[in-house]
N, C-alpha and C positions, 0 to 999 in steps of 0.2 A: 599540620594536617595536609601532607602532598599529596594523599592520594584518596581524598574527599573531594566529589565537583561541587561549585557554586551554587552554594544556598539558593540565591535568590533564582538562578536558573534552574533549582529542583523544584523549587516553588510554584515557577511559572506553569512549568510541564507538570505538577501534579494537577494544576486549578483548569488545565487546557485539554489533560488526556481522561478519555473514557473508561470509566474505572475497571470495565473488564481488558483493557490492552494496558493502566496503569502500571503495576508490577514487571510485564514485561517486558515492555518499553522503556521504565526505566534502569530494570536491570541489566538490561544487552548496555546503555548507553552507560552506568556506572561502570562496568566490565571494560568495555573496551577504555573508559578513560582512565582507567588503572594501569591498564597496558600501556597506555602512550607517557602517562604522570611518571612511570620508572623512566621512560627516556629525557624526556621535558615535560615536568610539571606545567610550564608556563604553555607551551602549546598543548597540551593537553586541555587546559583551562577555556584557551583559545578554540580549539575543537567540540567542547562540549556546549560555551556559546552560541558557536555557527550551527550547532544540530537544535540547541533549542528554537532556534531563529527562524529555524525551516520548520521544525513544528508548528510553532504559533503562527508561520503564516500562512501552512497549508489551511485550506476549506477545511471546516469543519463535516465531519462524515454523521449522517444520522445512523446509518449501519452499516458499517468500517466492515472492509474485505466479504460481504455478503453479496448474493448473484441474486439478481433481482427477480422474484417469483410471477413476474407480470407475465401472461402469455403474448405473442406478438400477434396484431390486430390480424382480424379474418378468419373463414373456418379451417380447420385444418385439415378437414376431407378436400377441400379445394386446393388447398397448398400441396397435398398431396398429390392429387390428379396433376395438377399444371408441373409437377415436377417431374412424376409418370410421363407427362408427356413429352414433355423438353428431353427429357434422357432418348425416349422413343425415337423422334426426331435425330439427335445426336446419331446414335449408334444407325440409324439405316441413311444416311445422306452417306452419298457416295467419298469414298476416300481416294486422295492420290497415292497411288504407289510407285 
């Protein structure tokens, strides 16, 4: 089986990854260790290791790749003004030529 990754390292990554990134996470990582397993098997093996390794020890994400819906403190008629103003400022202070 050379071009099967280690069990126990599918195992780790199925019980570590979140089951909606599951599938594709581990399919990009079988993919490419197929690719390397036609060259060296053994580094292949080696390679599929080191990426489990970096999974398990990245932080754990409560929601992986999502932009956080929190507005930033303050109102935003005032952020506006104060921005209004700064640019104001900006454009009439005298320039060198």
């Amino acid at each position: 089986m050379i071009d099967v990754p280690p069990r126990l390292a599918v195992r780790l990554l199925v019980l570590r990854l979140p089951a909606e990134w599951r599938d594709f996470v581990l399919g990009d990582l079988e993919e490419e260790f197929r690719t390397r397993a036609a060259a060296s098997p053994a580094s292949a093996r080696r390679w599929f290791w080191r990426q489990t390794i970096r999974c398990l020890a990245a932080p754990p994400r409560d929601r992986a790749f999502t932009v956080s819906s929190v507005d930033p403190p303050g109102d935003s008629f005032m952020r506006t003004l104060v921005a209004d103003i700064r640019y104001a400022v900006r454009t009439s202070a005298p320039r060198a030529t």
